[in-house]
C-alpha positions in Angstrom: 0.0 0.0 0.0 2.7 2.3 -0.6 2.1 3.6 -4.0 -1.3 4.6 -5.5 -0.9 1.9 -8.0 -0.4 -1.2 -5.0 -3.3 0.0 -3.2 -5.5 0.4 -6.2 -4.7 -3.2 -6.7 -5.2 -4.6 -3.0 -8.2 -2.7 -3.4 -9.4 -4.6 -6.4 -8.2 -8.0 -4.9 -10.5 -7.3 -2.0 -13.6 -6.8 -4.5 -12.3 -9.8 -6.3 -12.5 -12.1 -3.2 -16.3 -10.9 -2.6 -17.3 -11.0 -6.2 -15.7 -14.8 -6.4 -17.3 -16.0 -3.1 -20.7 -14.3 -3.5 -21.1 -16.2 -7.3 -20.3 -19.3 -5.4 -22.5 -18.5 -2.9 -25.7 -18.0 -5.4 -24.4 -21.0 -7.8 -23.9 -23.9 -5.1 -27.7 -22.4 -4.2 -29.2 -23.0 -7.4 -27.2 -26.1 -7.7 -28.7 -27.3 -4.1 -24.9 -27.8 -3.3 -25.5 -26.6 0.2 -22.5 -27.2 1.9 -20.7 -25.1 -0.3 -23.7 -22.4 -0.2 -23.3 -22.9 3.8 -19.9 -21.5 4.1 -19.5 -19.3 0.9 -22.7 -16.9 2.3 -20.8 -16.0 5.7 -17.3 -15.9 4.0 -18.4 -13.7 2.0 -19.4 -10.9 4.9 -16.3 -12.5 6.9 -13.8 -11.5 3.8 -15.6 -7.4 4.6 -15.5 -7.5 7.8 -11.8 -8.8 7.3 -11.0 -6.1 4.8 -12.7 -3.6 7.3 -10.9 -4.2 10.3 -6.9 -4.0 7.9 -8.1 -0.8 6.7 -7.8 2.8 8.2 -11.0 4.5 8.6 -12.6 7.5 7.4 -14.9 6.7 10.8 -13.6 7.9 13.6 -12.3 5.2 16.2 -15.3 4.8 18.0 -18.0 4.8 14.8 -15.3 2.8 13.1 -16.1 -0.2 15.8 -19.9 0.4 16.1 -19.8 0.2 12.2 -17.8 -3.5 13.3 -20.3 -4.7 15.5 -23.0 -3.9 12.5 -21.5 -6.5 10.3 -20.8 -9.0 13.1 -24.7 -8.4 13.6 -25.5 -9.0 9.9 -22.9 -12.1 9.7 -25.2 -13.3 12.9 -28.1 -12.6 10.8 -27.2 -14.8 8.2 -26.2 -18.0 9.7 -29.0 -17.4 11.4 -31.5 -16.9 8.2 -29.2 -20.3 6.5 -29.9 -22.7 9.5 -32.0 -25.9 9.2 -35.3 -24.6 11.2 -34.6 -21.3 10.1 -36.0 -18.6 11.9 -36.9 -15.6 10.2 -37.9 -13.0 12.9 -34.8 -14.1 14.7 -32.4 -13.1 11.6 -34.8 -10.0 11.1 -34.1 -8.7 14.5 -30.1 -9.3 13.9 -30.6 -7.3 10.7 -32.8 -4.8 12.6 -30.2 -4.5 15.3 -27.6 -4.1 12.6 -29.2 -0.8 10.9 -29.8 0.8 14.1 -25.6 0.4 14.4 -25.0 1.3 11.0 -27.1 4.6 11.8 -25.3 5.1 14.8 -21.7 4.8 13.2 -22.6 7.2 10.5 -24.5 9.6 12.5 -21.7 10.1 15.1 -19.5 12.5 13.5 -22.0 14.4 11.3 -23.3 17.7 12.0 -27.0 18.1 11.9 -28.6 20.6 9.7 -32.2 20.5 8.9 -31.9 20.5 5.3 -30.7 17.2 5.7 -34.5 16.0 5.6 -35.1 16.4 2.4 -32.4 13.7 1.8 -34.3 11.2 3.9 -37.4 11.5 1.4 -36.0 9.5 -1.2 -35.2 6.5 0.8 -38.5 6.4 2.7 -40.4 6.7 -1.0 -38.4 3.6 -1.9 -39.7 1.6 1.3 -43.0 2.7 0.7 -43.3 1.3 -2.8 -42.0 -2.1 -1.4 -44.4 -1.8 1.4 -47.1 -1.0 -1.4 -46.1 -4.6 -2.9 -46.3 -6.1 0.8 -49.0 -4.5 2.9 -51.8 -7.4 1.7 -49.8 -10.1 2.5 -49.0 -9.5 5.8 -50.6 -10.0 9.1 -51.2 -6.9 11.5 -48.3 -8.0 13.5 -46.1 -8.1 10.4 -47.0 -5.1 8.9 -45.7 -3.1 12.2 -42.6 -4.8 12.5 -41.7 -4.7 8.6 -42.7 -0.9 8.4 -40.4 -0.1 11.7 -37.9 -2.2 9.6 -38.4 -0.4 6.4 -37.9 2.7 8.5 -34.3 1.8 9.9 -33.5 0.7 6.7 -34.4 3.6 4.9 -32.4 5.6 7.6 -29.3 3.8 7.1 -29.5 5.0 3.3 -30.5 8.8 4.8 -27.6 8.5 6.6 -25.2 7.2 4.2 -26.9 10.0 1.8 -26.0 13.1 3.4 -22.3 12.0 3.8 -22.3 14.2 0.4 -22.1 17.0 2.8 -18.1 15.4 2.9 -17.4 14.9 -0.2 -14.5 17.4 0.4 -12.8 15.5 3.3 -14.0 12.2 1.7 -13.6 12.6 -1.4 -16.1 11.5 -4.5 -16.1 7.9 -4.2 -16.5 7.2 -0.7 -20.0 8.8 -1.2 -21.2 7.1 -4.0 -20.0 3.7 -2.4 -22.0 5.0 0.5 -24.6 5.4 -1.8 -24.8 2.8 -4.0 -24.4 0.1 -1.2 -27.6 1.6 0.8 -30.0 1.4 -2.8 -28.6 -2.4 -2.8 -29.5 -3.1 0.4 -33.1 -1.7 -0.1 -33.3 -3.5 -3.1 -32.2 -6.9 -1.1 -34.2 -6.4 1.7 -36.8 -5.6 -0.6 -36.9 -8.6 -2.4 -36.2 -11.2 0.6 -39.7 -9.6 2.1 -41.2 -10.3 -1.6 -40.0 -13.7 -1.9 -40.8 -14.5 1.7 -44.5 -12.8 2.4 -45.6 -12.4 -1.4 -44.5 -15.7 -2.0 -43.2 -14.7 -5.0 -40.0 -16.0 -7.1 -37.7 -13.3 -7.5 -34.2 -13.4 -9.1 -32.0 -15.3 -6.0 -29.1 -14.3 -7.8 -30.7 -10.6 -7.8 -31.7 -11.3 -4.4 -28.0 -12.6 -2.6 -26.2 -10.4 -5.2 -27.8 -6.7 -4.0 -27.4 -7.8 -0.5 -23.2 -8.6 -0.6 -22.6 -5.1 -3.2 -25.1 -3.6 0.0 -22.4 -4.8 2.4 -19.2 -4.8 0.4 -20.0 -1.0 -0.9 -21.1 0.3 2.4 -17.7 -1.2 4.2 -15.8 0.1 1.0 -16.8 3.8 2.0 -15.3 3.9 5.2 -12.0 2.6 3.7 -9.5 4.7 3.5 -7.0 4.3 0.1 -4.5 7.0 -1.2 -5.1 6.3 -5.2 
């Protein structure tokens, strides 16, 4: 990491090692090669959260480890959601548990200004046209816990949004990872609550491959790289 040019590639490896795992992890699915789906899911979050933890942060050191335990809670969440009797609310909480970190880690070093509302508009518009899809399919008690999901969720993205406020410290990049990883991980959530209360048959490849760009772009922004 000592020239632009070595940490461009270390950089790349890193995405390499995710994009390898992650098409593992949705062809050994598809194939009903589970073993191999098994431990290619968590590896996959495991090779971030490795990546993560080598890399100086553009979080301070205290966001930098709430931002830790957030990916520990979503690598919880999906051994949990891969287990035999798998239980759902369980790994819903863990993800719950894991945007209420991610907000936390990206809230604690940002000013507050009001015009940062508008921002959170355009993720809760996105929520609300999944819930649209949803809302007759779920029970009363499902509908309050998915829309205080949706919520958390779509205030991770807020969060991640109005980092363009440091786009001078951070530079360009680090915000549109930011960005781009919070749209994937509406877009995977979204489809899991399809496929699992809809009962309908979305891409899994779609459906696993939104969720690890959610998680590998979102970790990517906090990393710190002289190019």
């Amino acid at each position: 990491m000592n020239s632009p040019k070595n940490a461009y590639a270390l950089y790349m490896i890193w995405f390499f090692l995710v994009l390898a795992l992650g098409a593992i992890a949705v062809w050994s699915r598809y194939k009903n090669i589970m073993w191999a789906h098994f431990f290619t899911k968590p590896a996959t979050i495991s090779i971030i959260i490795t990546a993560t933890l080598i890399y100086p942060s553009y979080l301070n050191t205290f966001a930098h480890k709430i931002f830790i335990t957030g990916l520990l809670l979503s690598l919880a969440g999906d051994i949990v959601l891969m287990m035999p009797r798998r239980n759902l609310i369980l790994g819903l909480i863990l993800f719950l548990f894991a945007h209420f970190v991610y907000i936390a880690a990206f809230t604690y070093d940002t000013a507050w200004r009001w015009l940062h509302l508008c921002w959170f508009l355009i993720p809760v518009c996105i929520a609300i046209l999944f819930l649209q899809r949803l809302w007759s399919h779920l029970s009363s008690t499902f509908k309050i816990a998915i829309s205080i999901y949706s919520l958390a969720l779509a205030m991770v993205s807020w969060r991640l949004l109005i980092r363009y406020d440091q786009i001078a410290i951070l530079g360009f990049m680090p915000w549109l990872l930011g960005v781009m990883g919070a749209l994937a991980f509406m877009l995977a959530d979204g489809l899991l609550a399809i496929r699992h209360f809809a009962h309908a048959k979305p891409p899994y490849a779609l459906e696993l491959g939104s969720y690890f760009s959610a998680q590998l772009f979102i970790a990517a922004s906090t990393w710190q790289f002289s190019f």
